[in-house]
N, C-alpha and C positions, 0 to 999 in steps of 0.2 A: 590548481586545486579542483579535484573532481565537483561535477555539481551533484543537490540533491536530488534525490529522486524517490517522494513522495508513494508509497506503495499503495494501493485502495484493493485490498484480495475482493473477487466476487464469488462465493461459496457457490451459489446458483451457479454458474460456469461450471467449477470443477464438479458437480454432481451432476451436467449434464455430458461432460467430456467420461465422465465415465460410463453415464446410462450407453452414451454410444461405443462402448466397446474397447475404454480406455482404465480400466479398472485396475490394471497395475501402475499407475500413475505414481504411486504415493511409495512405490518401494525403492524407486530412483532419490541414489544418493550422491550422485551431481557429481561421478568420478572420472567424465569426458570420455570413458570408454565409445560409447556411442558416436560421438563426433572424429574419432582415430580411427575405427571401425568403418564407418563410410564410405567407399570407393566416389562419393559422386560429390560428396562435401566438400565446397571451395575451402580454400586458407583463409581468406577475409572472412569473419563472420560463418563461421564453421554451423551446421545441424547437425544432428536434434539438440546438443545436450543445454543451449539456451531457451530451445521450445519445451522442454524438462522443464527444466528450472520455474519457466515464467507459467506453464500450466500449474503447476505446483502451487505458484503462489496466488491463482486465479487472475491471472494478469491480462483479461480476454481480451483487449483493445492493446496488448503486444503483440498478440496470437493472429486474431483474425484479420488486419491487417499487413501480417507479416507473409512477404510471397514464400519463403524458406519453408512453408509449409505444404509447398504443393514442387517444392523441388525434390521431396521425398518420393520414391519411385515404390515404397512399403515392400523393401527387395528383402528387408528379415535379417540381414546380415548384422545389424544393430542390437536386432532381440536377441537373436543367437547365442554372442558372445556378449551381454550383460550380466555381471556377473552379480546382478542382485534380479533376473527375472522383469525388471522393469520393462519389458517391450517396447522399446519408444517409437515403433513403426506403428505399433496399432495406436500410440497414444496422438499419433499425426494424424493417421488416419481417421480418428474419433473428433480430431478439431479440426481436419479438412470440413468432416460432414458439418459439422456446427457452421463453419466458413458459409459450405453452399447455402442451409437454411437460411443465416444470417442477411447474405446479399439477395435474395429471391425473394420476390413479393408475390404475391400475399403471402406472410410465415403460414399463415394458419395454414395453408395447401401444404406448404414446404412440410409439418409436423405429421399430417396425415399422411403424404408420401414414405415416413420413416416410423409409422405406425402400423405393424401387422394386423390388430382389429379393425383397421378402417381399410383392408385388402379389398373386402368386398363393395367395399361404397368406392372402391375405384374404380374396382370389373362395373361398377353398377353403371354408373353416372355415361359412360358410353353406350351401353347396349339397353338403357331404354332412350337414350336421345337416338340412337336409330331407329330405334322404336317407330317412336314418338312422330319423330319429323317425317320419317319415311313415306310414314301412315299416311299424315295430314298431303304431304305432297305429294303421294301418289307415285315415289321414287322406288319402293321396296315392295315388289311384287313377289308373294308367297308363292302363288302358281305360275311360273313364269312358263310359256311356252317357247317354239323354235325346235326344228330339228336338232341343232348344238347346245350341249352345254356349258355356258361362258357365264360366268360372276355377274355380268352388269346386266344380265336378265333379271338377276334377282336383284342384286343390289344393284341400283343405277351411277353410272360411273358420275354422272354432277350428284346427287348423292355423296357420293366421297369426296368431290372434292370441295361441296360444301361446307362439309367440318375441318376438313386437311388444311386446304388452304389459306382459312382462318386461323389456325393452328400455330401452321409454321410461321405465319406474319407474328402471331402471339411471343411466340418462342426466341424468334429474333429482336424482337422490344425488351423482351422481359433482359437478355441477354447485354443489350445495349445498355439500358439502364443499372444493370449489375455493372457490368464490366468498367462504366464511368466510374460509378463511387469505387471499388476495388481497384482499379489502376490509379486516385487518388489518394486511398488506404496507403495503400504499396510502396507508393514514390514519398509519401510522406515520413516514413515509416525508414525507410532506408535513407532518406537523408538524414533524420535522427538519430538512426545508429552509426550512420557514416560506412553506410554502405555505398555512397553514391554521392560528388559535389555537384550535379546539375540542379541549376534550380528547378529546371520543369520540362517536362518529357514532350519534346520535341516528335510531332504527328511522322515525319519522313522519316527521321530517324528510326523510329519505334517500327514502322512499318518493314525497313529495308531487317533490323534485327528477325521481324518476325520470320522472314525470308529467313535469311541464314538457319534457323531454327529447325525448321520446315524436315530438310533430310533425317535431323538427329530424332525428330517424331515418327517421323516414316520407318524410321530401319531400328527402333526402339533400342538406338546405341547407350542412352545412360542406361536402361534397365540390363542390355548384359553386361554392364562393366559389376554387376554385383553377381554376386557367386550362392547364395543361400537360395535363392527363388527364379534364378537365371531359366528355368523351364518353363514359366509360364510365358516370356520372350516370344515363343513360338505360337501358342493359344491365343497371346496377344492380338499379335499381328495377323493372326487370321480374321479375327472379331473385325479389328479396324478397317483393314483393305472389303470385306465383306458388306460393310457399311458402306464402304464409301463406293463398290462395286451397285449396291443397290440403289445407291440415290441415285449414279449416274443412270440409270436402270429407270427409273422411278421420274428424272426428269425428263429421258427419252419419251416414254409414254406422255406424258404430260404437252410436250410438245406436238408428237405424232399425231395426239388424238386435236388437241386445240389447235395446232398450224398448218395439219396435212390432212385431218379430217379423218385418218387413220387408226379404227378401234382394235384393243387389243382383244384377244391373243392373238402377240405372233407368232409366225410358222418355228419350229424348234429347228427350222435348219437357218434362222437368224441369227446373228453372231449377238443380236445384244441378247436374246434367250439365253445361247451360250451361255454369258458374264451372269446373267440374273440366276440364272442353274448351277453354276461354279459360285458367287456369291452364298447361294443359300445353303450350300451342302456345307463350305466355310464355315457358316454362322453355326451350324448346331455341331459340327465337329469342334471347332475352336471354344463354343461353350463348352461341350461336354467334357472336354479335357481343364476348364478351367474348374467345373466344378468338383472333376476328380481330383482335383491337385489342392483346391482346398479343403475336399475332405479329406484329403490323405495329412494334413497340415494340424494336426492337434494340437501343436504347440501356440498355434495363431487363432489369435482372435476372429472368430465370425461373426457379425450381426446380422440383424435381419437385411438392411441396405441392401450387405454382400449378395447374400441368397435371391433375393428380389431383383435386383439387376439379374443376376444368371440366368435366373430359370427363365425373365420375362426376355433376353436376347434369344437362351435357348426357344422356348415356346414360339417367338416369332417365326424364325427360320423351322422349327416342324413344319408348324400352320400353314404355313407360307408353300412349303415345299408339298405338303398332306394335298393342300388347295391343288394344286398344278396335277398331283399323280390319281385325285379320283376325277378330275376334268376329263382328262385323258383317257380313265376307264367307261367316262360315261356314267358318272355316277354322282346326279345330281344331285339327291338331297347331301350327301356326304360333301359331296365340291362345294354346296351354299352353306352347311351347318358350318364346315373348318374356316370359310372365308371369311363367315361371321367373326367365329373366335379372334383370325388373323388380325381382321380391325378393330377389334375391341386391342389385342395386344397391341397393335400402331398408335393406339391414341393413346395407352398408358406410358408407351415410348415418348411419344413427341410430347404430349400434353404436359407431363409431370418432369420434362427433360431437366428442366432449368432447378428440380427440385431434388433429382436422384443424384444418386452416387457416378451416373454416366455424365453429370455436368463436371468432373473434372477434364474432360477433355478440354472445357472452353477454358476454367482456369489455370491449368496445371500449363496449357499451350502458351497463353499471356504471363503465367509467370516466367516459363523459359525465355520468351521474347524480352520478356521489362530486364532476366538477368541478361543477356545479350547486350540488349540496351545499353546497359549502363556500363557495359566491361568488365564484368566482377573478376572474373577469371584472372584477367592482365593483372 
């Protein structure tokens, strides 16, 4: 005999899954079209058309616990052929974002980061704490002199790493203490559905899944196995390897300068130059094409998130690149103004990571691991 199962709808839920972009929610008439439609949708426990269902009925503690939500690659193939316009990609992507708010502390940041009126109180909150600190510590010299023009005359490279470092320690706490309760979400959650008989997720296990994982991240194989959005594949994967070309980039320095006493810039006929040069031209081509392709996308939902993420990866990699080509002309106030901008954009990156739409890397990456984990596929 089936058991009960007690229904509690939370209105509040479905009126913020739709404030985020999930607005056709309520035309979904539960006809599993979406779940056949899916090239990426296991047999056990099939998405969307139970993530339907259970937003529908504001069932927010099936949703945001549930990793099937971040196994959505929002490839459009789902929307496409709905034959009642329900979109169930955006209606994922509307309860991812609630997801990320949910597990990130402080919410209150988290609601700000996904508030266009409080844009400017984000540019703000960086560019007078350089201000500010610069001042008092004697780190941010307005007249910087020197025959060369280099950034850490004006802004001093402890200076940066003042706030950065701080930063990034922030960002991987804030991440750790997410990713606890959301991998205890998750497992809980799948054992209730009977997506899963382990009692408890096993640290090596979990770990060696994560590995296996790893390539199909890398070479963004579930996103071409869908055919509606298969072009952004390539924008993708520029974005990503860019990042991940600049940290390497980013760590270098950090080393060079704290363990070999060696200040940047280096000579452009350095090969990490090279990668940080090829990286940067990456990051604003691979945006540019992302944001072409979702304004070509009228059919799909944009919120501000989407926008806000592009333009702040696009802006980075200008800035970024603007900085290096008036250094180079000898063109100091221009090389200090853009360098500014660049780090004001860096800390909106790093600082707000754990709050933006860019935090699905960390979960969407652990949900693939916990599905590995557990076998679903077999």
């Amino acid at each position: 005999m089936a058991e009960n199962y007690l229904i509690e709808p939370d209105p509040g839920f479905i009126k913020e899954v739709v404030g985020l972009g999930g607005e056709s929610l309520k035309k979904c008439y539960q006809c599993a079209t979406c779940s056949v439609a899916c090239p990426i949708s296991p047999d056990n426990k099939p998405f969307p058309r139970k993530e339907m269902i259970a937003a529908s009925c504001g069932l927010k503690d099936r949703l945001v616990g549930n990793h099937d939500i971040w196994l959505c690659h929002n490839c459009g193939d789902c929307s496409t052929l709905c034959p009642r316009d329900a979109k169930p990609g955006d209606v994922l992507a509307a309860i991812r974002q609630y997801a990320i708010t949910d597990y990130a502390a402080p919410k209150a940041l988290g609601k700000m980061v996904n508030d266009p009126s409080k844009l400017p109180v984000l540019l703000g909150i960086p560019t007078v704490l350089f201000i500010v600190v610069g001042l008092l510590t004697g780190l941010l010299d307005f007249s910087p002199g020197g025959d060369e023009v280099v950034q850490w005359h004006f802004f001093s490279t402890w200076l940066v790493d003042m706030f950065f470092v701080p930063l990034a320690l922030w960002v991987i706490v804030s991440f750790a203490l997410a990713l606890k309760r959301f991998l205890g979400d998750i497992h809980a959650s799948a054992l209730e559905t009977g997506k899963t008989d382990k009692a408890k997720i096993e640290p090596v296990g979990f770990v060696l899944a994560l590995i296996r994982v790893i390539p199909t991240i890398l070479t963004h194989r579930k996103f071409t196995e869908c055919s509606e959005n298969n072009s952004r594949s390539t924008p993708h994967l520029m974005v990503l390897f860019s990042f991940i070309a600049l940290l390497i980039v980013t760590t270098y320095a950090f080393i060079t300068l704290y363990g070999l006493g060696i200040h940047s810039p280096h000579s452009q006929l350095n090969p990490i130059k090279w990668l940080a040069n090829a990286g940067g031209i990456a990051l604003i081509v691979g945006s540019l094409l992302l944001i072409k392709e979702r304004r070509a996308k009228k059919d799909e939902v944009s919120t501000y998130k989407d926008w806000y993420l592009l333009w702040l990866v696009f802006g980075l990699g200008l800035s970024g690149m603007l900085t290096e080509m008036f250094r180079l002309a000898d063109a100091a106030f221009l090389t200090y103004f853009t360098y500014c901008i660049h780090l004001v954009l860096v800390f909106n990156l790093v600082a707000f990571l754990p709050f933006s739409k860019l935090a699905h890397l960390v979960y969407r990456t652990t949900a693939l691991a916990y599905d590995a984990y557990i076998e679903r596929e077999k």
